[in-house]
C-alpha positions in Angstrom: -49.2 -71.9 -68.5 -48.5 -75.6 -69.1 -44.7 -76.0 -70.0 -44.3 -77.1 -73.5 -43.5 -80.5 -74.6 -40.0 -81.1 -76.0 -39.6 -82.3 -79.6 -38.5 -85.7 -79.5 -40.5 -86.9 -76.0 -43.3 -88.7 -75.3 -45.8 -88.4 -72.9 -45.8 -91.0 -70.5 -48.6 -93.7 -70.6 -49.7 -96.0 -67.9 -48.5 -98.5 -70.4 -45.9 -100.8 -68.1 -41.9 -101.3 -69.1 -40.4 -104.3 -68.7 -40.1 -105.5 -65.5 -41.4 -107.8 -62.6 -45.6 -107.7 -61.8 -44.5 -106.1 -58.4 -42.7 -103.2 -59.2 -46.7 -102.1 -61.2 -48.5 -99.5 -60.0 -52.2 -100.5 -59.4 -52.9 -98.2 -63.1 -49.9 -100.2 -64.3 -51.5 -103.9 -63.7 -55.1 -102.9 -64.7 -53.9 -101.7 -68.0 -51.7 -104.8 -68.7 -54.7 -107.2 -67.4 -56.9 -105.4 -69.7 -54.2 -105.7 -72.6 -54.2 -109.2 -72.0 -57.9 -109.8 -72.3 -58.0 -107.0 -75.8 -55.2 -109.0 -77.3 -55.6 -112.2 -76.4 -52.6 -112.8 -75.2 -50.9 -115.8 -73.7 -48.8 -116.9 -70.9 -46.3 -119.6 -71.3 -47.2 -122.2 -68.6 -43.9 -122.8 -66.6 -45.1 -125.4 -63.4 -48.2 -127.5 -65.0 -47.9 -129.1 -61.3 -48.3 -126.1 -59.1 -50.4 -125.1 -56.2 -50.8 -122.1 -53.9 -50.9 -121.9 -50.3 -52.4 -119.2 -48.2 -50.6 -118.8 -45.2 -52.7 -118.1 -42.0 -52.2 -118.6 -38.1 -55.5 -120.7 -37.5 -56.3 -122.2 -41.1 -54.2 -122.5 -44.3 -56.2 -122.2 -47.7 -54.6 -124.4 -50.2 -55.3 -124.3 -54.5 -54.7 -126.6 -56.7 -55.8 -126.5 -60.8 -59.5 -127.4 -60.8 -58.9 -130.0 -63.4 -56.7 -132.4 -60.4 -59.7 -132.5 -57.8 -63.6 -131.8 -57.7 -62.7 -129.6 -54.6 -59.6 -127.4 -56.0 -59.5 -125.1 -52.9 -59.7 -126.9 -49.4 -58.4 -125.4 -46.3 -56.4 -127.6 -43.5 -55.5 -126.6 -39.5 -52.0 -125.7 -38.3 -51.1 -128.8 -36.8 -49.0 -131.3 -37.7 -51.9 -134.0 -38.6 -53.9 -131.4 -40.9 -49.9 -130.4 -42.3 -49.2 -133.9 -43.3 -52.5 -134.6 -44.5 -52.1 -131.3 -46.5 -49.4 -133.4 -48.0 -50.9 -136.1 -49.0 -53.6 -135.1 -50.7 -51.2 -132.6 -52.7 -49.6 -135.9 -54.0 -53.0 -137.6 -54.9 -53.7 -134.1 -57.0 -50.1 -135.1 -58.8 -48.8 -131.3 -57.4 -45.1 -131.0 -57.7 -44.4 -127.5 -56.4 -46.1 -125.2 -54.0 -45.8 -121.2 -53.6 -46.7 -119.7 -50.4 -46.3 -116.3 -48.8 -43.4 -115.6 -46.1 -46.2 -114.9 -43.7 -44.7 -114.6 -39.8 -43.3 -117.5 -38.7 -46.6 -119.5 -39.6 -44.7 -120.5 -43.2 -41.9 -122.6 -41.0 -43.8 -125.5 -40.0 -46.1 -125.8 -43.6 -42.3 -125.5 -44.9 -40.6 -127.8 -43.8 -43.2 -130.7 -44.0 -44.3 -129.9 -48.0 -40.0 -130.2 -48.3 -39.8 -133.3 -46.2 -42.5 -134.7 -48.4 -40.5 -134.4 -51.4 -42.3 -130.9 -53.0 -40.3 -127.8 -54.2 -41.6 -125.2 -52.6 -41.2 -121.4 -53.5 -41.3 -118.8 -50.4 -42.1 -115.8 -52.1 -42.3 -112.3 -50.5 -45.7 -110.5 -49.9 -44.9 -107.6 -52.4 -44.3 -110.3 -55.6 -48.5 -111.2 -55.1 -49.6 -108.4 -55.6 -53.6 -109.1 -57.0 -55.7 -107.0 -58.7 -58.1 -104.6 -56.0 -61.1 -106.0 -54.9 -59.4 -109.8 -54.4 -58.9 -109.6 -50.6 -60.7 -113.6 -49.5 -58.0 -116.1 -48.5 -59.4 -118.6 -51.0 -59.0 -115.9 -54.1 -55.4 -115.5 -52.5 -54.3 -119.0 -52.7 -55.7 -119.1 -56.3 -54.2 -115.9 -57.3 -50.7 -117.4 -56.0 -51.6 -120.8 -57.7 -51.9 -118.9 -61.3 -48.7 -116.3 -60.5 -46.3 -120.0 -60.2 -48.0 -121.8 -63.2 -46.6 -118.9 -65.2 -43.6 -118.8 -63.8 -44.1 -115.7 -62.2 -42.7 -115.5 -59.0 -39.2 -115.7 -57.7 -38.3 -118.0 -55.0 -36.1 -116.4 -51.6 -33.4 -117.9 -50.5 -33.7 -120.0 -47.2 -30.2 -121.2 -45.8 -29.3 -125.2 -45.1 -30.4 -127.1 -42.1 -27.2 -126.7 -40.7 -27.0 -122.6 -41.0 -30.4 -122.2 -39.7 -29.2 -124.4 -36.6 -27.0 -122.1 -35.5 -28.6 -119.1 -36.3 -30.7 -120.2 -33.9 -28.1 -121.1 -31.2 -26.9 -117.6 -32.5 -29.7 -115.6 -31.9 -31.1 -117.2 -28.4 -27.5 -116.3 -27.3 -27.6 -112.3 -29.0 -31.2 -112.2 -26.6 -29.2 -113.4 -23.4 -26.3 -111.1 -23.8 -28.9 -108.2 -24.6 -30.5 -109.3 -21.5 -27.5 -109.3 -19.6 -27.0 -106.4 -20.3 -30.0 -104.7 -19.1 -30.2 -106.2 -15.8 -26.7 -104.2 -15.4 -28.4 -101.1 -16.1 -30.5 -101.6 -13.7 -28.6 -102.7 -11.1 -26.4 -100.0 -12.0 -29.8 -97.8 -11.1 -30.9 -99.3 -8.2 -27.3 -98.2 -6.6 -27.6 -95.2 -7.8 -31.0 -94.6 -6.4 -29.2 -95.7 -2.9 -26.6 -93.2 -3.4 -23.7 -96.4 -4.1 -21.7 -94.1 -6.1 -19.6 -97.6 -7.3 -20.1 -97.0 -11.3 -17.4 -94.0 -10.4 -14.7 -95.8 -8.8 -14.9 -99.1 -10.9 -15.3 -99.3 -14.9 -17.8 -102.3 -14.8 -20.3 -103.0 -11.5 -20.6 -106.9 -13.5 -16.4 -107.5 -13.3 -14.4 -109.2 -10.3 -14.9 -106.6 -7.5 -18.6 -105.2 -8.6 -19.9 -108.5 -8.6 -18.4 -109.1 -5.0 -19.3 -106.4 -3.3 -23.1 -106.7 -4.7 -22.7 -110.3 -3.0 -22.2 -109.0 -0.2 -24.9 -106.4 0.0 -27.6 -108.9 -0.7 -26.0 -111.2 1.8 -26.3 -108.5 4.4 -23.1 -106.8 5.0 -23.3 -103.0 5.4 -19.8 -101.4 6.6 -18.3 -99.9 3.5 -14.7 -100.9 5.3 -15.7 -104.5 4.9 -17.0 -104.3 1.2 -14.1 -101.8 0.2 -12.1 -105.5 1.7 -13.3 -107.4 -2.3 -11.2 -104.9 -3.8 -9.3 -107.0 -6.5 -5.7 -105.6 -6.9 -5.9 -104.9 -10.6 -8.7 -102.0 -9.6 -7.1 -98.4 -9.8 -9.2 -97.5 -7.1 -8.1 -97.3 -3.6 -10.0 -99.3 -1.0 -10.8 -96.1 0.7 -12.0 -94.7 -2.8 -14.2 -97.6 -2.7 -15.3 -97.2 0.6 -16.0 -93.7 0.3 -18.1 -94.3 -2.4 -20.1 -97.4 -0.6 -21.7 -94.8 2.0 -25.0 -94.9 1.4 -28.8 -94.4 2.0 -30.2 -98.3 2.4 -33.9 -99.1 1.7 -35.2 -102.6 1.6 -37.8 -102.1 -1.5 -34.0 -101.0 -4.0 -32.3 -104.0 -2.3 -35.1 -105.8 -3.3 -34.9 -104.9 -7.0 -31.4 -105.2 -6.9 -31.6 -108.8 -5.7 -33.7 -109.5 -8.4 -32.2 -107.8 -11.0 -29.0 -109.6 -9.7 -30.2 -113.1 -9.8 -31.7 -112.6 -13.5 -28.1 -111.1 -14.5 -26.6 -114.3 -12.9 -29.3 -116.6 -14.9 -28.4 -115.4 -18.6 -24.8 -115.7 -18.0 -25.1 -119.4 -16.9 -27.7 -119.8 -20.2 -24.8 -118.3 -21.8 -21.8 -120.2 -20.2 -23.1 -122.9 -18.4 -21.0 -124.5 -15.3 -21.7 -128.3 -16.8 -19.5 -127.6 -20.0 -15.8 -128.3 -19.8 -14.6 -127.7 -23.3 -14.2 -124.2 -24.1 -11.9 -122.9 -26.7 -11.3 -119.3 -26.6 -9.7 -117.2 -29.6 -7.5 -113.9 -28.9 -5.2 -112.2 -30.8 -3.7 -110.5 -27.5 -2.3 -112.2 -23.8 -5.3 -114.5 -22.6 -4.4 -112.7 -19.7 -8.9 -112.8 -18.5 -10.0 -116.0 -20.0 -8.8 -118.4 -17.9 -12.1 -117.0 -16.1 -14.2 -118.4 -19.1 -12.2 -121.2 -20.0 -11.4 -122.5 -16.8 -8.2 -124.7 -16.0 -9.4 -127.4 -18.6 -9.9 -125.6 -21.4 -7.9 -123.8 -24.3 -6.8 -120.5 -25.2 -5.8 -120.0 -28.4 -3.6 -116.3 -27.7 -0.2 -114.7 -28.8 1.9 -116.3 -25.4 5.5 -114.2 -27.0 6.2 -111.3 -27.7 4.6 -109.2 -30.5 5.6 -108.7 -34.0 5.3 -106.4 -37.0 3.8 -107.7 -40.1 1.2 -107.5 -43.0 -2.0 -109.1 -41.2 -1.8 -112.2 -43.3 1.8 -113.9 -41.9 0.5 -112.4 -38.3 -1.9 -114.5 -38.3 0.0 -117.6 -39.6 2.8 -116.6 -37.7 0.7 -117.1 -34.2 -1.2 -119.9 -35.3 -4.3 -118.1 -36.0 -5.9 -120.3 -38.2 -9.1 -122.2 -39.0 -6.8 -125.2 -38.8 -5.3 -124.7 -35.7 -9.2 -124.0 -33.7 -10.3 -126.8 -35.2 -7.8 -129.3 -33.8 -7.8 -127.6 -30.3 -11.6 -128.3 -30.3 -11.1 -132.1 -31.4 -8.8 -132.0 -28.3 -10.8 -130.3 -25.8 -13.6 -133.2 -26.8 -11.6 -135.9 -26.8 -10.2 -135.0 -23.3 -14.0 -134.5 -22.1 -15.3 -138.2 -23.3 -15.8 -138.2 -27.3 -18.5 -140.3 -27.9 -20.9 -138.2 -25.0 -20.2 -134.8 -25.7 -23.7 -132.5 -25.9 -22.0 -128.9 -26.2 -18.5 -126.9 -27.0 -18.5 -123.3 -26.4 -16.1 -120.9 -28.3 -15.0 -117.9 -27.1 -14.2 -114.9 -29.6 -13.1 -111.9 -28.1 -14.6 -109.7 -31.0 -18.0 -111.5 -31.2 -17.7 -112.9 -34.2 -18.8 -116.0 -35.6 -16.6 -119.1 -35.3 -18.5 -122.0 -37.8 -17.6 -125.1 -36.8 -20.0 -127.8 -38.8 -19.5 -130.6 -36.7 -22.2 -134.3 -37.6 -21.7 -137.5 -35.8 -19.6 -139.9 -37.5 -19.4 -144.1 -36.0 -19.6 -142.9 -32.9 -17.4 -140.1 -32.9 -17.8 -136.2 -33.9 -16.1 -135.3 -36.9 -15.6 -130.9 -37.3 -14.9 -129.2 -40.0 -14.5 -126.8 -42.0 -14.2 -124.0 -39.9 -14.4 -120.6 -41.0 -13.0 -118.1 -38.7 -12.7 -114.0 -38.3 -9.9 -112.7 -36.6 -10.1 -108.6 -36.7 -8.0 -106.5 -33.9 -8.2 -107.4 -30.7 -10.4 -107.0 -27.2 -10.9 -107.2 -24.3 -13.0 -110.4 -22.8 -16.2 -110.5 -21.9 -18.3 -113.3 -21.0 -21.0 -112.0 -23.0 -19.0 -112.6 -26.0 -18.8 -116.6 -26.9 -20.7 -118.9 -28.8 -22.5 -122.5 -27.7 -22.6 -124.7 -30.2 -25.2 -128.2 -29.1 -25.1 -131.3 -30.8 -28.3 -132.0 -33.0 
């Protein structure tokens, strides 16, 4: 038996609430077009000027209102030509604003040359267009997109300033060499263990000081264990008979192979990462800089604690060891002017705790002008030289 209804309900209707055209079912959408059509209702027309663009990665279908042009729905290439001339004949239809989907990547390039051209242009996400079933053709998508901005119907996404999305590309080109980095320690890591090089037991890291030599080694052809042990930095706990021990191994030319490669493609992302050609380097750590003269080199700056410690809220800490936006800002204006001002390309910071140190910088008469900088300074790490952050020059 059905469960009685409680006195004082309703029963629910496909009848939409309040709320955006996305967040309808497909019921929900029919009924409220179907309303529309019963009660002749009317939407308030918000962009007169508007025109939608359906994003493809051969052709892009664009709409315009069929009173502005005998041909309201034309479709242009993907190149910049066909772009610009996209442009142009949305001025000579008198468009003001465009909507278009944030399809792939493909939206970037129509993007930025509709802004350039002086147009305000919405990036809307896929799930706000929702049409009605049976619409599926690109040129009943760009009209359906069209109608959704004239009534004001869609919400635009936020897209950060030129100079954000700059470094978030710097940013993430350098995320996909550290991760890449990375892996080619795994598998040089496996290659030696597939030899029987037991060295991930005696040292913590095969890419530090005495890993990195001893792997030099191999590839140059050196094979007595006595005579690799001899790399042994002092600050290794390991013995050099640990290390030899551990060296005696079962040698076959097709893992030496891999290892060689996996070697020199390790070596490659960490000069992408810190290239040899860049002098100034600033690196930030709230400990000794007892490592990063590695990174930094003899020429550059490390911003560290060089007394002893102290105890204290996090806030005067900071102050107290000149932690400070301030402070890594004028050590960079330093490091550029001691490495020839006016021709600087690239300044790399070092973070020990991979974090983000923004420095807007713009060329001003000549010069660089930085600032402001906004800086994150949690606890402190060891360095790595996975961990810093290349700033170029636009």
């Amino acid at each position: 038996m059905k469960p009685k209804q409680q006195e004082g309900t309703r029963k629910a209707t496909c009848r939409p609430t309040q709320g955006h055209w996305h967040q309808m079912n497909r019921k929900q959408r029919r009924e409220t077009m179907r309303r529309i059509q019963r009660e002749n209702l009317s939407l308030e027309v918000v962009h007169p000027d508007a025109a939608g663009i359906d994003i493809g990665n051969e052709f892009h279908y664009v709409a315009v209102p069929p009173t502005r042009d005998g041909e309201p729905v034309r479709r242009f290439g993907c190149t910049t030509t066909e772009l610009k001339s996209m442009a142009d004949w949305l001025k000579q239809c008198r468009i003001r604003t465009v909507a278009m989907q944030s399809t792939g990547v493909y939206w970037i390039a129509v993007f930025d040359i509709l802004e350039e051209a002086g147009f305000e242009v919405y990036l809307v996400n896929a799930r706000e267009t929702k049409n009605l079933p049976g619409r599926k053709s690109d040129v009943q998508k760009s009209q359906w997109l069209m109608k959704l901005h004239t009534y004001g119907l869609l919400r635009n996404s936020f897209r950060p300033s030129q100079e954000i999305r700059t470094m978030r590309t710097y940013w993430r080109q350098r995320n996909d060499l550290v991760r890449g980095a990375a892996r080619h320690v795994h598998r040089i890591q496996k290659a030696l263990t597939q030899m029987n090089v037991q060295l991930a037991n005696v040292l913590t890291d095969v890419s530090g000081i005495t890993g990195q030599a001893i792997i030099k080694a191999i590839l140059a052809g050196e094979r007595d264990p006595h005579k690799l042990a001899a790399f042994r930095d002092p600050r290794v706990k390991a013995t050099e008979e640990e290390i030899a021990r551990s060296l005696e191994d079962n040698w076959q030319e097709d893992l030496v192979f891999v290892l060689k490669q996996e070697q020199d493609a390790y070596e490659f992302c960490q000069k992408s990462v810190l290239p040899r050609h860049v002098k100034a380097r600033v690196s930030v750590e709230q400990a000794s800089d007892f490592g990063w003269s590695k990174y930094t080199g003899c020429e550059g700056h490390n911003l560290c604690i060089e007394t002893f410690g102290a105890s204290a809220p996090l806030k005067q800490l900071l102050k107290k060891f000149g932690f400070s936006a301030k402070n890594i800002v004028a050590a960079a204006k330093k490091q550029i002017a001691q490495h020839q001002t006016r021709s600087w390309k690239e300044l790399f910071f070092l973070d020990s705790l991979d974090n983000t140190v923004a420095v807007h910088h713009k060329h001003v008469g000549g010069g660089v002008h930085l600032g402001p900088a906004h800086v994150t300074l949690p606890r402190a790490r060891h360095p790595t030289p996975a961990r810093c952050l290349r700033l170029n020059r636009r």
